[in-house]
C-alpha positions in Angstrom: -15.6 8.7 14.6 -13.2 5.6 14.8 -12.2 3.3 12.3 -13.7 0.1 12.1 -11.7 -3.3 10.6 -14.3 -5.2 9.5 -11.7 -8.3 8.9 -10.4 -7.9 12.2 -13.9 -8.0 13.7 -15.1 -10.8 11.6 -11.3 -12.6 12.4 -11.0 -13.1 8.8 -7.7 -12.1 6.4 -8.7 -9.3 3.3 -8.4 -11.8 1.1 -11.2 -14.0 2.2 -13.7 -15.0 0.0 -17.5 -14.9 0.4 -18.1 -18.3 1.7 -15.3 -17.3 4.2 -16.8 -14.6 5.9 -20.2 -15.9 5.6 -19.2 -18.8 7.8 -17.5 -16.1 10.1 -20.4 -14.3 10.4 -22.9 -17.3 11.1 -20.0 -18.4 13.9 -20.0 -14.9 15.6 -23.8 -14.3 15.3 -24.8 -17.7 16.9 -22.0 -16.7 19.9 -23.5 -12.9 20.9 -26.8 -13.6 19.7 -28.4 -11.4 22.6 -31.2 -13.8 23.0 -29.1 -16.4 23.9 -25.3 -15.6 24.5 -24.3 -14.8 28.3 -21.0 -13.2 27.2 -20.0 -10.0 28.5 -21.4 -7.2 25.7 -23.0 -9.8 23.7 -25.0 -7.3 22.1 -22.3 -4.9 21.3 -20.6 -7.8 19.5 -23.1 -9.2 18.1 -24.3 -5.7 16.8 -20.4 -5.3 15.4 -20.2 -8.8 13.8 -23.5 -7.9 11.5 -22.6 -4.8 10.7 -18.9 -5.5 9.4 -21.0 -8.4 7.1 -23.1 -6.2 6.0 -20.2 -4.1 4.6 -18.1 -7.3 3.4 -21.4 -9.4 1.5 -21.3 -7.3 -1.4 -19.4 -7.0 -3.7 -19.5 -3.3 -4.2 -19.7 -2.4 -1.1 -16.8 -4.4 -0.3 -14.7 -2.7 -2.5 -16.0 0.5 -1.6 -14.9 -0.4 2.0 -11.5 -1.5 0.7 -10.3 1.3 -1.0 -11.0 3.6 2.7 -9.1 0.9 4.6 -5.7 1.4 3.8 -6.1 4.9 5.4 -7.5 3.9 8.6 -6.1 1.9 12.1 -8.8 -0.3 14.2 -9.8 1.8 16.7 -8.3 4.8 15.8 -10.0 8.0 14.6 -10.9 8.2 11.0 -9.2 10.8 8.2 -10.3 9.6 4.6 -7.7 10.1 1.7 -7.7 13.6 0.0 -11.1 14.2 -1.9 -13.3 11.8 0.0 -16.2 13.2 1.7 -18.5 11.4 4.5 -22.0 10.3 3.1 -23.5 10.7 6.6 -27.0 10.8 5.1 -29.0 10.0 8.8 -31.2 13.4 8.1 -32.9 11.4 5.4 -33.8 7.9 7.6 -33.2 5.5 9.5 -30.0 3.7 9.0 -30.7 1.1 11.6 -28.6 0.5 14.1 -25.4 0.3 12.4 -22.5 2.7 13.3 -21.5 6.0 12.3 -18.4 4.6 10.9 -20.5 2.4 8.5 -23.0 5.3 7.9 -20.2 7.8 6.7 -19.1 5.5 3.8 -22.2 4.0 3.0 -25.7 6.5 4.2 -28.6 4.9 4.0 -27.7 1.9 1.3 -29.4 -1.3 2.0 -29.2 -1.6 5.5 -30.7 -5.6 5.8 -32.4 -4.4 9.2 -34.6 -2.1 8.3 -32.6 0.8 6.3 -34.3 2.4 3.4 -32.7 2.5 0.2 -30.7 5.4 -0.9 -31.9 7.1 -3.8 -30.2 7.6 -6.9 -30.3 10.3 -8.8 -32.0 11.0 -12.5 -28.8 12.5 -13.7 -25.7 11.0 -15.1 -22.4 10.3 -12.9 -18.8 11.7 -14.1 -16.6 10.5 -15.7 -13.5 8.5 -14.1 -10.0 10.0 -14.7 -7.3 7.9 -15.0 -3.3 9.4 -13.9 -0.4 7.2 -13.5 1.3 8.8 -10.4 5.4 8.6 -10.7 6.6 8.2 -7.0 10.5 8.4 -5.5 11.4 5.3 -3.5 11.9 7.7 -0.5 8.4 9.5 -0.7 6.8 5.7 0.0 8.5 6.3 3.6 7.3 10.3 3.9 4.3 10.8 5.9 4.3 14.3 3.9 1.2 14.8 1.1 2.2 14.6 -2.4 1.0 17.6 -4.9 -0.8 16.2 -7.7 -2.3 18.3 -10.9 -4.2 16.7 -13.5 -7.0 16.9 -16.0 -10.8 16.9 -15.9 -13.1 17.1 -18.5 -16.2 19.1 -18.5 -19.4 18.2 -20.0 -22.6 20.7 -21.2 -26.4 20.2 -20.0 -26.7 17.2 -22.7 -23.5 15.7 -21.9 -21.4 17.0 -24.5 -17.5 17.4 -24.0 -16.7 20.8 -23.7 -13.4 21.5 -22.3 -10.9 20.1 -19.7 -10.2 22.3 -16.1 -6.7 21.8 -14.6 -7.5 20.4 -11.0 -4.8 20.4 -7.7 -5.2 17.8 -4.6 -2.7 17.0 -1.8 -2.5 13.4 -1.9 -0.8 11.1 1.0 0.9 8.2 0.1 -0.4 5.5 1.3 1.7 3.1 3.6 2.7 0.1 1.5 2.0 0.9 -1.9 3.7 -1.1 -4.3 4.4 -0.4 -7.9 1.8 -0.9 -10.1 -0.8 -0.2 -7.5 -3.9 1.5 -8.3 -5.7 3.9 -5.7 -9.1 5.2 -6.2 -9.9 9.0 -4.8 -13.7 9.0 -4.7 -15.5 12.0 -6.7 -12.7 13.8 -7.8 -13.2 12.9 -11.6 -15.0 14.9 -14.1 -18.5 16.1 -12.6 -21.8 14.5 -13.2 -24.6 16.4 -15.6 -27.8 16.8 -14.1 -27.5 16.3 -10.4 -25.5 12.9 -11.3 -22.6 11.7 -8.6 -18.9 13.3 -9.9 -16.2 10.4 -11.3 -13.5 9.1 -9.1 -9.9 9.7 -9.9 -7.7 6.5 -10.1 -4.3 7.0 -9.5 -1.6 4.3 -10.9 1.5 4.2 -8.8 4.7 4.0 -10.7 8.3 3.6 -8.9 10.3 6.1 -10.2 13.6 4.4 -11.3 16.5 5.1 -8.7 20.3 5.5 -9.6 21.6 3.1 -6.3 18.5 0.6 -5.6 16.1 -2.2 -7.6 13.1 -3.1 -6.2 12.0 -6.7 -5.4 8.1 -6.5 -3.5 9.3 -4.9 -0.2 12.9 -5.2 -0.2 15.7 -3.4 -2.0 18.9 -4.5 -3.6 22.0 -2.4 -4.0 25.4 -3.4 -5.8 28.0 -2.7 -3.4 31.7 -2.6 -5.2 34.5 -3.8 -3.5 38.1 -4.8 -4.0 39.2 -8.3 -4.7 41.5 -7.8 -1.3 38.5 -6.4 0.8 36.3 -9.6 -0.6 39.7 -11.4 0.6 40.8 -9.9 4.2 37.1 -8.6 5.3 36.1 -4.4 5.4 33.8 -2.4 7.0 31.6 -0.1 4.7 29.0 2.7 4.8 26.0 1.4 2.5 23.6 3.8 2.0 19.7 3.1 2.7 16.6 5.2 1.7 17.0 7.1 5.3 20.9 7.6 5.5 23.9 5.4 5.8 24.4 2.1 7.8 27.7 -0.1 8.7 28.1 -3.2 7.0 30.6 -5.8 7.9 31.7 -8.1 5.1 33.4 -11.1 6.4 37.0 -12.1 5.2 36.9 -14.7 2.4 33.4 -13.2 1.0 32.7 -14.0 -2.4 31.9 -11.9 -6.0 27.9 -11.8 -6.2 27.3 -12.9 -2.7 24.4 -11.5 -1.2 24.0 -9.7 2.1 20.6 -9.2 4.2 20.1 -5.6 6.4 16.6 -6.0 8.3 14.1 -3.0 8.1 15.8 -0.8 5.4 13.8 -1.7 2.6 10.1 -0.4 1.5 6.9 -0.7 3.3 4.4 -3.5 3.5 0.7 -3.4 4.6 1.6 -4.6 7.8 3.7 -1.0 8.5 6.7 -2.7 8.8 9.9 -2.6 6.6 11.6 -5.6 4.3 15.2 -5.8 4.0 18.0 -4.1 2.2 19.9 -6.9 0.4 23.5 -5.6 -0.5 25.0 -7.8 -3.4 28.9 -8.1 -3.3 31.0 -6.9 -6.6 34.5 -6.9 -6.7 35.7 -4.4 -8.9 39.3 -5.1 -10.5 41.9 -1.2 -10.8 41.8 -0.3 -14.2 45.3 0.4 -14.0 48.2 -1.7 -12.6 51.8 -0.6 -12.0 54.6 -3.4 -12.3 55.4 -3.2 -8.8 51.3 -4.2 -8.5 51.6 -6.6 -11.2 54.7 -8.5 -9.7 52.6 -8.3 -6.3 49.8 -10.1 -8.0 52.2 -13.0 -9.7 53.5 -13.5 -6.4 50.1 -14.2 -4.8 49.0 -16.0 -7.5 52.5 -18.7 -7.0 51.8 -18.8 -2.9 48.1 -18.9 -3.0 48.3 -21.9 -5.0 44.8 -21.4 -5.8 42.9 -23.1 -9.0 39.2 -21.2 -9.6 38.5 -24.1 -12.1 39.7 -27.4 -10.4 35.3 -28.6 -10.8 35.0 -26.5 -14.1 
């Protein structure tokens, strides 16, 4: 089963709004329309283009749709995130002719051509669970799954709290998560009393402070300390990044607080590709001076002939 980018399909950005990819729709259907397009797999297209409205037109199915997309590439086979299970559902009707992408997230909901509603259970759904999910810079590059344990309450026949159960998953990171961010895992929450759907489990990210780098959105800063004479005659230096070590160059006449750009070593973004490291210059005076030192300083300070306050 391949993934399916309903955006991409539609040619519209995720943050579209409704009027948006109605138009979008209207545009493709009247193009493929099979009864009166001559394009080459009209139909195909035209079969795609409803579909992927039909997903994006609601509200809640929309979001539904949004929280699986992060985890999945057009085109590409489809792995849900930890905990998510396919709805599949095309024993119990007709789910028209939409795909078996769209079925597995959605079954037999509200189909416009021609699916049956789903039915919905008597019973009462779970309750959500709510975790904030403290994450090192360097595990936001790992394609590694992250061990989570957390708490799930447990309700009686008349929906009565009764106790909590610890609970385990294997949770992968997903590719540009920011700080802050909050990540649904469908039906892992607390489960539902009499035949009702189980919670979800929502997952706030948290950056986990780090002793050498800040974070800015997608790019890191780090203070690299220098000597006034290095700022002065140029240096070469090994900066470390979230992967290893990289040379930096820093010119000769560089100044304190000046701010230097390395492409592709900061974080993630959505797009899969990497912001920048920005490595701010700090020169760092000895603690210590010897005379000899000292009368090497007075002497520079007499040729130099240099006045840091001349505008002040």
């Amino acid at each position: 089963m391949d993934f399916k980018d309903y955006y991409k399909i539609l040619g519209v950005e995720p943050t579209a709004d409704d009027k948006a990819i109605k138009a979008a729709y209207r545009k493709l259907a009247r193009k493929y329309h099979p009864d009166v397009s001559k394009e080459k797999d009209a139909e195909a297209k035209f079969k795609d283009a409803s579909e992927a409205y039909e997903a994006l037109k609601s509200a809640d199915k929309r979001a539904e749709y949004d929280d699986l997309r992060k985890y999945g590439q057009h085109g590409q086979p489809f792995q849900g995130p930890p905990g998510w299970q396919s709805r599949g559902g095309f024993g119990d009707g007709d789910s028209g002719d939409f795909s078996d992408f769209f079925s597995s997230i959605f079954g037999n909901r509200g189909a416009g051509f021609g699916g049956p509603e789903q039915r919905r259970s008597s019973g009462r759904r779970g309750q959500d669970v709510e975790m904030e999910l403290p994450i090192f810079l360097e595990e936001t590059l790992s394609t590694e799954s992250k061990k989570i344990s957390f708490q799930v309450p447990q309700y009686n026949a008349a929906g009565q709290h009764v106790s909590n159960t610890s609970k385990s998953l294997n949770v992968k990171i997903p590719a540009g998560v920011s700080d802050g961010e909050r990540i649904r895992l469908k039906g892992q929450g607390a489960p539902g009393v009499g035949g009702g759907a189980n919670g979800d489990l929502y997952l706030t990210i948290r950056f986990a402070p780090h002793p050498k780098f800040d974070v800015e959105g997608e790019n890191l800063i780090i203070t690299l300390p220098l000597a006034p004479w290095e700022l002065a005659l140029g240096t070469e230096v090994a900066v470390p990044t979230l992967t290893g070590k990289i040379n930096l160059k820093v010119p000769a006449g560089s100044q304190n607080g000046q701010r230097m750009r390395a492409k592709g070593h900061g974080l993630l973004n959505k797009a899969g590709q990497r912001g920048y490291l920005f490595v701010q210059l700090k020169a760092v005076m000895p603690k210590q001076a010897s005379d000899d030192v000292k009368a090497l300083w007075q002497e520079l300070a007499k040729k130099a002939a240099f006045d840091p306050r001349e505008h002040f």
